[in-house]
C-alpha positions in Angstrom: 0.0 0.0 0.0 1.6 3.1 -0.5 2.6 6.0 2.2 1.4 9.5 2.4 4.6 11.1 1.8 5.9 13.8 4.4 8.6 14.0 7.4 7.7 12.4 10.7 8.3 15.0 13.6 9.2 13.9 17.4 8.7 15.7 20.5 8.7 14.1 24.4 5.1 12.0 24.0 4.3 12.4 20.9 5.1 11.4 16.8 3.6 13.6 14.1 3.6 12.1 10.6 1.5 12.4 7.8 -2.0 10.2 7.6 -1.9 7.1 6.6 -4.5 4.2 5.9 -4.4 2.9 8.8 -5.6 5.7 11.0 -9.0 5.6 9.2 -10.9 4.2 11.5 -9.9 6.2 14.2 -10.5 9.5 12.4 -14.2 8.4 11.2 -14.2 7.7 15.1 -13.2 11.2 16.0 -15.1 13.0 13.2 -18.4 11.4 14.5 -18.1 12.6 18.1 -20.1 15.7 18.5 -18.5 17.1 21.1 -15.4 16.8 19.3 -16.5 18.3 16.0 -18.5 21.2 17.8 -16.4 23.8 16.6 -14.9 21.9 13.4 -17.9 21.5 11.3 -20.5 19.2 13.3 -19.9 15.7 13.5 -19.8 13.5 10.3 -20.6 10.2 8.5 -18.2 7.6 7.6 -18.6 8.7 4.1 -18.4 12.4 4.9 -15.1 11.7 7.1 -13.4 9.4 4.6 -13.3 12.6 2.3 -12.3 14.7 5.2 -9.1 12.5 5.7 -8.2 12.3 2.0 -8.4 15.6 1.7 -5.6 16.3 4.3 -3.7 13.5 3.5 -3.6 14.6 -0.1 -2.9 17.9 0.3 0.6 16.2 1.8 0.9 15.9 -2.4 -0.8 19.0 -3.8 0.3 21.6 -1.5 3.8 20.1 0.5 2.3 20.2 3.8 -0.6 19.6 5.6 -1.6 18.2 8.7 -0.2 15.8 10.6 -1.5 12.5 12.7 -0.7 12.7 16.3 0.0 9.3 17.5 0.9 8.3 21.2 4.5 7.1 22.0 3.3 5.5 24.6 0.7 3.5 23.1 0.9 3.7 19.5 -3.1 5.3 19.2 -4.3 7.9 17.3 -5.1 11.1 19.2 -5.6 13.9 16.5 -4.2 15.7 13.8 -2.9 18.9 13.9 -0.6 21.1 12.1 0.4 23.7 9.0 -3.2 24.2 6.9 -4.1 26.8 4.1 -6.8 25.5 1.6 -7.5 27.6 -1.4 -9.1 30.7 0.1 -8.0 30.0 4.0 -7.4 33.7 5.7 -3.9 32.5 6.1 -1.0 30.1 7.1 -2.8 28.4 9.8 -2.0 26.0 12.3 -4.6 24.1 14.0 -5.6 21.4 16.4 -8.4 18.8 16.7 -7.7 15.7 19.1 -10.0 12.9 19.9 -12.2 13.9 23.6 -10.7 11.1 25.4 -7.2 12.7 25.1 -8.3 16.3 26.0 -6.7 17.5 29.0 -2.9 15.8 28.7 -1.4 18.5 27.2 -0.8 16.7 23.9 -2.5 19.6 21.6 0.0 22.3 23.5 2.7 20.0 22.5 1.9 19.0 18.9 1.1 22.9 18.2 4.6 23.8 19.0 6.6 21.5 17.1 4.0 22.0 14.2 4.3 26.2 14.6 8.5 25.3 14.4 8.0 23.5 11.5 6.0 25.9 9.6 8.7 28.7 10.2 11.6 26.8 10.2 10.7 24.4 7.2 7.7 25.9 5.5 9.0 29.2 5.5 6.2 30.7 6.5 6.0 34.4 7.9 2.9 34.1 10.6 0.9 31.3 12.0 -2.8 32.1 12.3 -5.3 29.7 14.1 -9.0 30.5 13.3 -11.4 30.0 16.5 -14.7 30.3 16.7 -15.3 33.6 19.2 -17.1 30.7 22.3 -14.8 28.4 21.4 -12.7 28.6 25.1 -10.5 25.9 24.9 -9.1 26.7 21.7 -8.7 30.6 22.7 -7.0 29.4 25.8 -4.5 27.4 23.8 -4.2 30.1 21.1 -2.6 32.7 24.5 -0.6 29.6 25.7 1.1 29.5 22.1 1.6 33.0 22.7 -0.9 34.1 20.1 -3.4 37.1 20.5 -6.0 37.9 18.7 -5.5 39.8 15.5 -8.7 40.3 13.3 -11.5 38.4 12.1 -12.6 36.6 9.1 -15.1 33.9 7.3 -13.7 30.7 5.5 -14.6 29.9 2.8 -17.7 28.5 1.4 -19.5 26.5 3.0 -18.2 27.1 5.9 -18.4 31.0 5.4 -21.5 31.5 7.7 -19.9 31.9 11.3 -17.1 35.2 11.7 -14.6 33.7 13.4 -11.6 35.6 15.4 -8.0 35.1 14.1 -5.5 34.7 16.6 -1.7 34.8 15.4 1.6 35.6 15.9 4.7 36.6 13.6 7.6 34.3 13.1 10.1 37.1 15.2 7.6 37.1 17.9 7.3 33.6 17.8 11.3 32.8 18.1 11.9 35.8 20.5 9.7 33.9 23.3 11.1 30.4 22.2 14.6 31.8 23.0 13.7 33.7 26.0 12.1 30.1 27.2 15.3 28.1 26.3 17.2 31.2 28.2 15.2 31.3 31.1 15.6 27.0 31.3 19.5 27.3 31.2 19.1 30.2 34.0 17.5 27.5 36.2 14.2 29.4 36.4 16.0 32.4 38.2 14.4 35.9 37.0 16.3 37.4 34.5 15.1 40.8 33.8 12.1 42.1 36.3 13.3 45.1 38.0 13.5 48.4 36.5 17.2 48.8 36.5 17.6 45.4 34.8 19.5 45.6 31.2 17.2 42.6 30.0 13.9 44.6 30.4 13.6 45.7 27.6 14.3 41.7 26.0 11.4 40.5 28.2 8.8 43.4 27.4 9.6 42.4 23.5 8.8 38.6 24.2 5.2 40.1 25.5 5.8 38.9 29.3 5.0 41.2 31.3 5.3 40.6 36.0 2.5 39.4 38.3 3.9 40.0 41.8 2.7 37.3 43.9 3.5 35.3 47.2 4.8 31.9 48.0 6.4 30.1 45.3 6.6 31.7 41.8 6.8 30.0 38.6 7.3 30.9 34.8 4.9 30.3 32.5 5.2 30.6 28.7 4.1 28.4 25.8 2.5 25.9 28.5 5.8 25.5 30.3 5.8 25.8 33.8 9.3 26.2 35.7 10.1 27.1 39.3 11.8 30.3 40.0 13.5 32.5 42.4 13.7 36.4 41.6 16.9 37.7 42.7 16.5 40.8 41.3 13.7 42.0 44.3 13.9 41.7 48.2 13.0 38.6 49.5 10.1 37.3 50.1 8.8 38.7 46.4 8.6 36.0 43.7 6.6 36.4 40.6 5.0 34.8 37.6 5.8 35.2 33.7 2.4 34.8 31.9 1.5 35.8 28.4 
């Protein structure tokens, strides 16, 4: 039988490679879940959902890129597919997410959506990731800020599924690798606060990255892009610790 071509991507639970034939069954299972489909079209027939999956594994031919299945190291099931997707007529170079319900909550989506966003910049060559959300969609909008995305404008897809106005959330390829390497910075630093006080040379680095300081008590932590880290602020007088958020 022959393979959807593509690259296979890695990350800590998680392979990403293009569909293949034998993760049917398990889409036509995810695409007829209504809670699942609620924001990505209503749920679907067999028939309806074989299309769906040729369509994204052909565009793996047509276009270069599409997205990827998200299969669990651990266990070797299906949880999703995610990844780079711009159909004729898409608003933009998007990335998106749909994983089955029973896998919700793990951070897997986090996880896949940032080794796909890497790819699309660093392979792809694209310029900006966009993800289209629904404006009640919360889950998805809470994932969008996590990326580091914020909301940018808002648009229709196309037909026929041009009747809801959904928001745009995005971010530009410099924005994007400026909080990547502050991440990988503040990781080598050992969670310590880097650049929080106002006589701090790396202020300026941080307020570029969009993080901006929460003071707070008791233990502090860092998070950006889903990570969480410990951290100690050496920069203020004890006891004050804070938190990096988007």
């Amino acid at each position: 039988m022959l393979r959807t071509p593509g690259p296979t991507l890695e990350t800590d639970r998680l392979v990403l490679r293009p569909p293949q034939a034998e993760d049917l069954p398990a889409w036509v299972a995810f695409s007829a879940d209504e809670e699942t489909m609620r924001y990505l079209g209503g749920a679907q027939s067999s028939s309806a959902a074989w299309r769906g999956f040729c369509t994204v594994a052909g565009a793996w031919s047509v276009r270069g890129f599409s997205m990827f299945s998200v299969i669990e190291k651990a266990t070797g099931r299906w949880v999703g597919r995610l990844g780079p997707w711009m159909p004729e007529g898409w608003p933009g170079t998007e990335v998106g997410w749909g994983l089955a319900r029973e896998f919700w909550g793990r951070g897997y989506a986090t996880e896949g959506a940032r080794a796909t966003i890497d790819y699309a910049f660093d392979a792809l060559g694209w310029t900006e990731v966009i993800h289209c959300i629904e404006p009640d969609n919360a889950l998805s909008r809470a994932l969008a800020a996590r990326l580091g995305a914020t909301l940018l404008r808002q648009a229709r897809l196309p037909a026929p599924f041009d009747h809801v106005l959904l928001d745009v959330w995005g971010q530009s390829r410099e924005q994007w690798r400026g909080r990547r390497s502050l991440l990988r910075y503040l990781r080598e630093a050992g969670g310590h606060c880097v650049g929080l006080n106002a006589g701090c040379r790396r202020r300026e680095r941080c307020a570029g990255a969009g993080i901006r300081r929460i003071p707070t008590s008791g233990e502090g932590r860092i998070a950006r892009d889903g990570d969480e880290l410990p951290m100690r602020n050496p920069c203020l007088p004890a006891p004050s610790v804070s938190a990096w958020v988007p």
